[in-house]
N, CA, C and O atoms as CSV, one atom per row, in Angstrom:
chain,resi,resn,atom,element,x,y,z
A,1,UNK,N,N,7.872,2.611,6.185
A,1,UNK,CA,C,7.515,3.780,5.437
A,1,UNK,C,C,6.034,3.724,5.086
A,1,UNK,O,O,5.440,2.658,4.921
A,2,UNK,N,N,5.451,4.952,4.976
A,2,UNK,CA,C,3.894,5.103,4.809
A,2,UNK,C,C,4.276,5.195,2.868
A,2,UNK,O,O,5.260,5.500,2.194
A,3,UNK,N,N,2.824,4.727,2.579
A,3,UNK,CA,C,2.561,4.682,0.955
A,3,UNK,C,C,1.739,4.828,0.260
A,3,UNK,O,O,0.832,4.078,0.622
A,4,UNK,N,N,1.370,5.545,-0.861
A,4,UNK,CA,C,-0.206,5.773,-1.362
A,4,UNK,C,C,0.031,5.206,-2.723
A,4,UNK,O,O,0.722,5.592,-3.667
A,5,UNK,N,N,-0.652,4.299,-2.565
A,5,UNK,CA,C,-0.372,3.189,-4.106
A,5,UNK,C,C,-1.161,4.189,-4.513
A,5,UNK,O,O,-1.892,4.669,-3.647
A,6,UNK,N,N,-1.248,4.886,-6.191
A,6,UNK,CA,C,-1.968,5.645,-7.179
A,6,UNK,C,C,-2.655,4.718,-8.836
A,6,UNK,O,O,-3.739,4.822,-9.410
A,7,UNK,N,N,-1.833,4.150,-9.035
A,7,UNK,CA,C,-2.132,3.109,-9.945
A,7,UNK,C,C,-1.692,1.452,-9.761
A,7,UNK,O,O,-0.853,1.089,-8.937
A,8,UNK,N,N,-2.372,0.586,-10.625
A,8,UNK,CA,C,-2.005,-0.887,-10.918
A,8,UNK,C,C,-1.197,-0.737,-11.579
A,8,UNK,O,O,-1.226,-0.025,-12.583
A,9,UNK,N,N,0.063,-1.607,-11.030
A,9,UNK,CA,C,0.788,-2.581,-12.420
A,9,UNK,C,C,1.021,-3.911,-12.673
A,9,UNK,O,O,0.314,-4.799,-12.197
A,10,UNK,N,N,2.194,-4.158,-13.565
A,10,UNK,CA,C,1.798,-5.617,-14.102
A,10,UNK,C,C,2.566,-6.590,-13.001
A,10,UNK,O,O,3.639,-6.317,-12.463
A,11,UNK,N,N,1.858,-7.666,-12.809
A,11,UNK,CA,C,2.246,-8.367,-11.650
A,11,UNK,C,C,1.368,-8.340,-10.724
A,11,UNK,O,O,1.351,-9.450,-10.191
A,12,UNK,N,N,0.339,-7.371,-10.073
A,12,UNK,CA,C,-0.333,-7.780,-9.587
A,12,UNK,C,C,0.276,-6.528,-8.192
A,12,UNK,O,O,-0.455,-6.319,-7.224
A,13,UNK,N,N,1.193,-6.061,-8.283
A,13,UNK,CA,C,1.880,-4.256,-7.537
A,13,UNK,C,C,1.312,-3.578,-7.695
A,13,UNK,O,O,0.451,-3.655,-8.572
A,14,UNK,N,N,1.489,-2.452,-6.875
A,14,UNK,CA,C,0.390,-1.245,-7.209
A,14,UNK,C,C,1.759,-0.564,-7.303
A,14,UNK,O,O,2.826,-1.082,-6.975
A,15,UNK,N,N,1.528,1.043,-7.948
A,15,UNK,CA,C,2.459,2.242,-8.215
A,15,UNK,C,C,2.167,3.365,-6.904
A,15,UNK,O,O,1.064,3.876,-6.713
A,16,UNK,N,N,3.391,3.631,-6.052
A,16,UNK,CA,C,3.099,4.477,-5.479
A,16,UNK,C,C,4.409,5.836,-5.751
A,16,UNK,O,O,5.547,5.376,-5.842
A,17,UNK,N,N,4.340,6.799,-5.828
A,17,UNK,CA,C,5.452,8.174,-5.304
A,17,UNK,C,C,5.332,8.307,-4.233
A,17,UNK,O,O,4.306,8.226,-3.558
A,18,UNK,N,N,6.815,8.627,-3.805
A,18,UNK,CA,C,6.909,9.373,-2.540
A,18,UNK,C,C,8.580,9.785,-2.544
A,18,UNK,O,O,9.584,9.079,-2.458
A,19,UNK,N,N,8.401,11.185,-2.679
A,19,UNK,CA,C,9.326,12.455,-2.697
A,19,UNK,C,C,10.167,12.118,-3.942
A,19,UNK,O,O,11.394,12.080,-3.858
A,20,UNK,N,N,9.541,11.881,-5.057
A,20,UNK,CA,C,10.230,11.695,-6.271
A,20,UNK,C,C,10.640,10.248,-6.607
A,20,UNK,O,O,11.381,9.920,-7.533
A,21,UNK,N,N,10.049,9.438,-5.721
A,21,UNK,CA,C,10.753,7.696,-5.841
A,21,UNK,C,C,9.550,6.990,-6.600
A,21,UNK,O,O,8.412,7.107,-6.146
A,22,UNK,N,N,9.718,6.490,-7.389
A,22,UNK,CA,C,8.802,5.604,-7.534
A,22,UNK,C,C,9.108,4.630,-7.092
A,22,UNK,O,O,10.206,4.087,-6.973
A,23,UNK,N,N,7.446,4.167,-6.636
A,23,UNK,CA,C,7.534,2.223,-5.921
A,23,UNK,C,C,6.833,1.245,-6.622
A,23,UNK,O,O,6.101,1.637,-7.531
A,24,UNK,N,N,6.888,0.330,-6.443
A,24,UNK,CA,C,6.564,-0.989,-7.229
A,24,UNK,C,C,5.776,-1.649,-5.676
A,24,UNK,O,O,6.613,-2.204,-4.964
A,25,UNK,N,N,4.761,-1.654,-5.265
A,25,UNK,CA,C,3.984,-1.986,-3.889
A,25,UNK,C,C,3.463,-3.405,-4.216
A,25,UNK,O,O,2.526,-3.627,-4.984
A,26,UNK,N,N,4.094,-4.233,-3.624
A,26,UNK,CA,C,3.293,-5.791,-3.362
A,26,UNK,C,C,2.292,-5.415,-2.053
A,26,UNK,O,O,2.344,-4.727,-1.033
A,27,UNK,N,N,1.183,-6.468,-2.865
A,27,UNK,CA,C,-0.354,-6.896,-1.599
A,27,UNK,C,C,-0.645,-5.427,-1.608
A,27,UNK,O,O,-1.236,-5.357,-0.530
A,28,UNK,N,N,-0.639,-4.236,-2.065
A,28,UNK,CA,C,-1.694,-3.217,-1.569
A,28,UNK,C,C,-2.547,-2.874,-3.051
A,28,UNK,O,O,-2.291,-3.398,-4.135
A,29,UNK,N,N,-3.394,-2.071,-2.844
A,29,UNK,CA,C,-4.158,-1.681,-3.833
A,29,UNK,C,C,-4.268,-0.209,-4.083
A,29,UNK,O,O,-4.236,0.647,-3.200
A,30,UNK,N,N,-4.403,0.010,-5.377
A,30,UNK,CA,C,-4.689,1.835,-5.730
A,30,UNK,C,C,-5.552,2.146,-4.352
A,30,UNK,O,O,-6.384,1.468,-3.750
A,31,UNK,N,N,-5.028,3.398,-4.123
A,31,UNK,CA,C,-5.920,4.324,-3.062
A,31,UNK,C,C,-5.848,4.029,-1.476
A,31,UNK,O,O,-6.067,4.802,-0.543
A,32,UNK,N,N,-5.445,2.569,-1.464
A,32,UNK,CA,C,-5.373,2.307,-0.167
A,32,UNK,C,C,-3.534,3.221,0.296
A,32,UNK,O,O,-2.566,3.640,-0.338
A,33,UNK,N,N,-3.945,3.121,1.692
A,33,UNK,CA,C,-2.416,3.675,2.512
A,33,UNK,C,C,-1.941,2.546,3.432
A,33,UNK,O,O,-2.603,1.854,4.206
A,34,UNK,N,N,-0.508,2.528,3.134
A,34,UNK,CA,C,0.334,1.156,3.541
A,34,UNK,C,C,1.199,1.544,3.999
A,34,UNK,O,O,1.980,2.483,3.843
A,35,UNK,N,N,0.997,0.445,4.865
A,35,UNK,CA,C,2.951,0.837,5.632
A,35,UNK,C,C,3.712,-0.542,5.042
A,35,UNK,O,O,3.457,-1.742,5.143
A,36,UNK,N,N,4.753,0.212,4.388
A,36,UNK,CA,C,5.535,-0.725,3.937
A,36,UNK,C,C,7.083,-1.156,3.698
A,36,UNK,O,O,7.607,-0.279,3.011
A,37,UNK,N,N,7.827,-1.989,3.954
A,37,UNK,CA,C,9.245,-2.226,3.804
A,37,UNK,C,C,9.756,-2.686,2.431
A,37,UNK,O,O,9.283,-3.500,1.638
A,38,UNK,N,N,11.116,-1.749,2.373
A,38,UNK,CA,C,11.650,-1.621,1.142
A,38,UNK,C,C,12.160,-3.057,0.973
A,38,UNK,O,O,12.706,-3.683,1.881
A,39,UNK,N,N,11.902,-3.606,-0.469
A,39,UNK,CA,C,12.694,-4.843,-0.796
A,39,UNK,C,C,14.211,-4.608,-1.804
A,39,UNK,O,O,15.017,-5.538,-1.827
A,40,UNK,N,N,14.396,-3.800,-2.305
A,40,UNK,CA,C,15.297,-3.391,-3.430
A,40,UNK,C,C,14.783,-3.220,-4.323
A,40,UNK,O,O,13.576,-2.990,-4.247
A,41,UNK,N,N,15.560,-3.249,-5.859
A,41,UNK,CA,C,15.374,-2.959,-6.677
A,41,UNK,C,C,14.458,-4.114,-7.925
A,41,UNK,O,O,14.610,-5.336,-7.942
A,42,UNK,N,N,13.762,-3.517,-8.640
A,42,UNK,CA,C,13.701,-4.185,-10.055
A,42,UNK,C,C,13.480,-3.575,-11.415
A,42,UNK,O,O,12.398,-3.211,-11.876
A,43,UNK,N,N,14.215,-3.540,-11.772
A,43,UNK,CA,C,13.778,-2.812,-13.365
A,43,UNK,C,C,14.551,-1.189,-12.775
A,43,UNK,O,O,14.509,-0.195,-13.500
A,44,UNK,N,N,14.926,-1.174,-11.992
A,44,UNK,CA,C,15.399,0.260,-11.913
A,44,UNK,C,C,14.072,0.881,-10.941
A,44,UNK,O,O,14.085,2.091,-10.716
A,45,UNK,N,N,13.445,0.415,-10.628
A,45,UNK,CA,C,12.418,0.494,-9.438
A,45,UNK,C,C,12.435,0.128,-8.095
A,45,UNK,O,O,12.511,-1.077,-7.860
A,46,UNK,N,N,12.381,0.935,-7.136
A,46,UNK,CA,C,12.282,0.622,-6.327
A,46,UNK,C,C,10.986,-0.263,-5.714
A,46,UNK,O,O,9.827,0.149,-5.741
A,47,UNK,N,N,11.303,-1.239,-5.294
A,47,UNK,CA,C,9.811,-2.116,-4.439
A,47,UNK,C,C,9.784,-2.421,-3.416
A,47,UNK,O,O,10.750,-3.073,-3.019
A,48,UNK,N,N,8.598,-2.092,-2.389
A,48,UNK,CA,C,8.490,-2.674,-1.561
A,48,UNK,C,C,7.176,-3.692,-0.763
A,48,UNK,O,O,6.270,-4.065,-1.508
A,49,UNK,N,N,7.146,-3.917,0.043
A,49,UNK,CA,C,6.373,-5.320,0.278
A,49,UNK,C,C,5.114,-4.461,1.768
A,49,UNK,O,O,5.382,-4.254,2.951
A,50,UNK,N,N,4.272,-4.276,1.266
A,50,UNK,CA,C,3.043,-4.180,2.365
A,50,UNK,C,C,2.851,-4.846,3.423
A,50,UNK,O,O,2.244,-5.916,3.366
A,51,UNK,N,N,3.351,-4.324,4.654
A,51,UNK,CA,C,3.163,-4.804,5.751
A,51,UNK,C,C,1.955,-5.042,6.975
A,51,UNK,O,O,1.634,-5.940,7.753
A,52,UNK,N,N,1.390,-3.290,6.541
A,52,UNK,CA,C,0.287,-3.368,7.323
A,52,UNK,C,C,-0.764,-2.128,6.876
A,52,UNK,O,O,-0.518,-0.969,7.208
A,53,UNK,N,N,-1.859,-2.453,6.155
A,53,UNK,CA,C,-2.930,-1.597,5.455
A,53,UNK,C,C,-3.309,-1.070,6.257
A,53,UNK,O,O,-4.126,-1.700,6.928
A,54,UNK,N,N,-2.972,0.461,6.741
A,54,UNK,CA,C,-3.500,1.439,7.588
A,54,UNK,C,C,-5.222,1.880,6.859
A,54,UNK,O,O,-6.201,1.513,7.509
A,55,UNK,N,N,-5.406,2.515,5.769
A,55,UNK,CA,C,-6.918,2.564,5.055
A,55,UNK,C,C,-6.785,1.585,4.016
A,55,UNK,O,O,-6.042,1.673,3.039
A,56,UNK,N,N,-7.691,0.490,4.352
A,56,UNK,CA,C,-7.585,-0.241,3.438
A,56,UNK,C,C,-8.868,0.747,1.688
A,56,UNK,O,O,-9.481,1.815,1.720
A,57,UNK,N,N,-8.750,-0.172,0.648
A,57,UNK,CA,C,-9.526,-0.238,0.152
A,57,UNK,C,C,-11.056,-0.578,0.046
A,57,UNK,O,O,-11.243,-1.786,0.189
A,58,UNK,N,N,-11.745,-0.144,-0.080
A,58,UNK,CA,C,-13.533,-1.007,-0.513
A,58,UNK,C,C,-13.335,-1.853,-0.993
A,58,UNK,O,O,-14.016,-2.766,-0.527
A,59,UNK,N,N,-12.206,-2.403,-2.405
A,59,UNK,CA,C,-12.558,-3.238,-2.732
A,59,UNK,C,C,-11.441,-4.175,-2.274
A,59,UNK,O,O,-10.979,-4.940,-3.121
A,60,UNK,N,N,-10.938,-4.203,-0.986
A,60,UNK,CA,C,-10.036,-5.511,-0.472
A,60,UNK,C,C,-11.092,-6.426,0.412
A,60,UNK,O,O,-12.063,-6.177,1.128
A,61,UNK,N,N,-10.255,-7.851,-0.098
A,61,UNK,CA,C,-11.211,-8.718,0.249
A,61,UNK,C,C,-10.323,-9.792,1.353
A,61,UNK,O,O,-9.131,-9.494,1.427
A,62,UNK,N,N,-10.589,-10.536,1.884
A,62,UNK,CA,C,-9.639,-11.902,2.303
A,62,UNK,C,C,-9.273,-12.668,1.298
A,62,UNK,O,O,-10.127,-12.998,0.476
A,63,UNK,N,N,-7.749,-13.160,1.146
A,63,UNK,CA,C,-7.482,-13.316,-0.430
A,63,UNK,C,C,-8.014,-15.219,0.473
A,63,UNK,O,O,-7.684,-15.681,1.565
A,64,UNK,N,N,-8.871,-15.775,-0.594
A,64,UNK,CA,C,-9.174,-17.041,-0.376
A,64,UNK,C,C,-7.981,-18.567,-0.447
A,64,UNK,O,O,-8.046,-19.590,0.235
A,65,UNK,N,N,-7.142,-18.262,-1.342
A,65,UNK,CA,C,-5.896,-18.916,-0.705
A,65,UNK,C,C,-5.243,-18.952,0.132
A,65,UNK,O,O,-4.615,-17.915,0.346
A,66,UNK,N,N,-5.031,-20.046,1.004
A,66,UNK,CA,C,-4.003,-19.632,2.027
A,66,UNK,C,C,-2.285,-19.405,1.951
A,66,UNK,O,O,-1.501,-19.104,2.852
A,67,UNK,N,N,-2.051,-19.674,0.517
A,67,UNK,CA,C,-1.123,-19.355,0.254
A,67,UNK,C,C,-0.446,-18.010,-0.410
A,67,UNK,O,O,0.527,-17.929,-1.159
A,68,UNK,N,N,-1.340,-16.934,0.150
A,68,UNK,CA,C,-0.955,-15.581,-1.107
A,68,UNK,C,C,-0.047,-14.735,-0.175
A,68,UNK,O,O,-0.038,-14.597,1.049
A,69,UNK,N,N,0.478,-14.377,-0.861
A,69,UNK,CA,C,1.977,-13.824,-0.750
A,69,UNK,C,C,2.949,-14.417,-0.445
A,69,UNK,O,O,4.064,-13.905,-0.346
A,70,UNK,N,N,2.609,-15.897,-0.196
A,70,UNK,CA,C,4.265,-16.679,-0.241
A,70,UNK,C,C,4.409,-17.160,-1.652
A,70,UNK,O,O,5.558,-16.917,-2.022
A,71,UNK,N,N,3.832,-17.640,-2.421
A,71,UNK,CA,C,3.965,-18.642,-3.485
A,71,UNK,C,C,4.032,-17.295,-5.069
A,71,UNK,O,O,4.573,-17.508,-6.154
A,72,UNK,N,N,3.502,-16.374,-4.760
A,72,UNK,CA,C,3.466,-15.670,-6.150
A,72,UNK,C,C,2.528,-15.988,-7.382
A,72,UNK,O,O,2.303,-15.382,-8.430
A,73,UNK,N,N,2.069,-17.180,-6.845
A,73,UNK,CA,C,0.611,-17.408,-7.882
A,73,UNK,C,C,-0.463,-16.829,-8.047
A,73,UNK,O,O,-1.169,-17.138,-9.007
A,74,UNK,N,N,-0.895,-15.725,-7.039
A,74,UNK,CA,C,-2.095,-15.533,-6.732
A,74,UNK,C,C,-1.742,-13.713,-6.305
A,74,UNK,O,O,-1.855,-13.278,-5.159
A,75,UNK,N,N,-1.383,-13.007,-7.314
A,75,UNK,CA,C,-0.747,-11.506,-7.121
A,75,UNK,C,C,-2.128,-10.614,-6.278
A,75,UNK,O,O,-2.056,-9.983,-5.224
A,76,UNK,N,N,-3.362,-10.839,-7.179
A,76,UNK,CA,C,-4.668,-9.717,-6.729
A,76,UNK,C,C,-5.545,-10.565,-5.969
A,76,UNK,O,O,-6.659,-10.048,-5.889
A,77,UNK,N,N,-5.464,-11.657,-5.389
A,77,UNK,CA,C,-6.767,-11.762,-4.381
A,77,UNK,C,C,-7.295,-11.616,-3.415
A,77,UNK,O,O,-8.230,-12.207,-2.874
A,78,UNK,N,N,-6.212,-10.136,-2.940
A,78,UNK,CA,C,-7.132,-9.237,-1.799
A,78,UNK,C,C,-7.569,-8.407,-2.305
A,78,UNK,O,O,-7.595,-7.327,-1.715
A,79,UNK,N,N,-8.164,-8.533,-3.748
A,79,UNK,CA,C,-9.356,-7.655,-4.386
A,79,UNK,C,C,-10.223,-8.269,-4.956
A,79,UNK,O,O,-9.934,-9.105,-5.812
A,80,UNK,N,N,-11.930,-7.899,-4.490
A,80,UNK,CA,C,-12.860,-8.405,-5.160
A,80,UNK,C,C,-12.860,-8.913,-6.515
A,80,UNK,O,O,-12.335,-8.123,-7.299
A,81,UNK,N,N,-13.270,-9.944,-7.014
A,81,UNK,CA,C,-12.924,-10.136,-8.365
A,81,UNK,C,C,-13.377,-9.385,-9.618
A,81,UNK,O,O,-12.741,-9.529,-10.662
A,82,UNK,N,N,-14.576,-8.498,-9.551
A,82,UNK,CA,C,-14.400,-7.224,-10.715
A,82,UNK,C,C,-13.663,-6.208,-10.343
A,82,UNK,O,O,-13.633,-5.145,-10.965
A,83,UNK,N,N,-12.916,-6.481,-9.153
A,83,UNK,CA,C,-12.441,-4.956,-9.048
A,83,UNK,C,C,-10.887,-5.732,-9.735
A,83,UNK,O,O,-10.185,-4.877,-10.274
A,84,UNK,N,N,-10.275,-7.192,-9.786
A,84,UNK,CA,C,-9.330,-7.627,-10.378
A,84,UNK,C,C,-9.344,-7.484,-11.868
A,84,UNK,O,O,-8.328,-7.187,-12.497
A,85,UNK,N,N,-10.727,-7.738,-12.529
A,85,UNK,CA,C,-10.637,-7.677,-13.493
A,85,UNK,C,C,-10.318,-5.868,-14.373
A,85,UNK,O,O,-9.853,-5.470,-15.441
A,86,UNK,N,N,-10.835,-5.340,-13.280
A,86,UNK,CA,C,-10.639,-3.715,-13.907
A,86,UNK,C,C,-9.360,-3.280,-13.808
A,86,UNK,O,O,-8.789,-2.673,-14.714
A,87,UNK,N,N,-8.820,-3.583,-12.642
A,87,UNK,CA,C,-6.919,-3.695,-12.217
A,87,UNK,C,C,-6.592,-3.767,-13.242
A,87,UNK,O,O,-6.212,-2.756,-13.833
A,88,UNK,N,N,-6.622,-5.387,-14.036
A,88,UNK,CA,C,-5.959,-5.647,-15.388
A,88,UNK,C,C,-6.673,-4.809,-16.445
A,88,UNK,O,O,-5.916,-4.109,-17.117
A,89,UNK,N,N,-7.573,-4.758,-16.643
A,89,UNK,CA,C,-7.779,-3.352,-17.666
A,89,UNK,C,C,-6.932,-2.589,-17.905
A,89,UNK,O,O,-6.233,-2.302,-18.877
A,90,UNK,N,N,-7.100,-2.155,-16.528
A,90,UNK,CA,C,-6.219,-0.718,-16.557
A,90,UNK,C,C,-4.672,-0.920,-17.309
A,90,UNK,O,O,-4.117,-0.274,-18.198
A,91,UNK,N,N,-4.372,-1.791,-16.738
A,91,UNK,CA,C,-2.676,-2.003,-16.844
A,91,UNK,C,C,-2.657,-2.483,-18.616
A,91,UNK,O,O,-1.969,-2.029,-19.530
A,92,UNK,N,N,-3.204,-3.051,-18.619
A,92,UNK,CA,C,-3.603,-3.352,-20.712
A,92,UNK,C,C,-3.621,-2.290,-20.999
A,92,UNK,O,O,-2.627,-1.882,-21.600
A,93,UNK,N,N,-4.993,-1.106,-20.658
A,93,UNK,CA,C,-4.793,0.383,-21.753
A,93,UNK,C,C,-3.462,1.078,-21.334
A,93,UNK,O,O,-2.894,1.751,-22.194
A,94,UNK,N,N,-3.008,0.995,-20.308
A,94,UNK,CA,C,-1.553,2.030,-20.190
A,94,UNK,C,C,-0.219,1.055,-20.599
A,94,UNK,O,O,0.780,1.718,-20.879
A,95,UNK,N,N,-0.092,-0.098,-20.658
A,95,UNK,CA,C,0.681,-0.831,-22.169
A,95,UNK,C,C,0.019,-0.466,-23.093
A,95,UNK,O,O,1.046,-0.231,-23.729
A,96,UNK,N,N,-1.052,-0.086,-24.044
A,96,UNK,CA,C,-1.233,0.312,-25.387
A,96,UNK,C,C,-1.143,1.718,-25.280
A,96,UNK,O,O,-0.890,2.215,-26.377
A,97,UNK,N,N,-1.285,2.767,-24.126
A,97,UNK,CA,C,-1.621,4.012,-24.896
A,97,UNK,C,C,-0.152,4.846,-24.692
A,97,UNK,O,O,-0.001,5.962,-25.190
């Protein structure tokens, strides 16, 4: 399935719609378009897992671990690191507001 992550959330997922679904997107970033496979559910969300970044982002980078996306330690480091730190911003003011 094609995907337009629109916002960050917590974990290190991006938020995408598509035809009324919300998704929970591992490894992609706001704005970028993904093709991606459904994993099931969490929280009453649907998620799925980024397979292959058709437009990536400006700010995706090579995540410098070689372990990211197997281990779960390392959610944002196919994003530049101020563009990680603004990610989590974001996701802080939309938990407070």
């Amino acid at each position: 399935m094609i995907l337009r992550p629109t916002s960050p959330a917590h974990g290190g997922a991006a938020v995408a719609r598509d035809e009324g679904k919300v998704w929970l997107v591992n490894y992609a970033l706001p704005g970028e378009v993904v093709e991606a496979e459904p994993r099931g559910k969490q929280g009453g969300v649907a998620v799925a897992n980024t397979t292959q970044v058709l437009e990536p982002s400006p700010h995706r980078v090579t995540a410098p671990c070689p372990h990211f996306g197997q281990c779960g330690g390392c959610q944002l480091q196919h994003a530049a690191y101020a563009h990680q730190l603004e990610l989590k911003r974001q996701v802080v003011e939309e938990a407070w507001s």
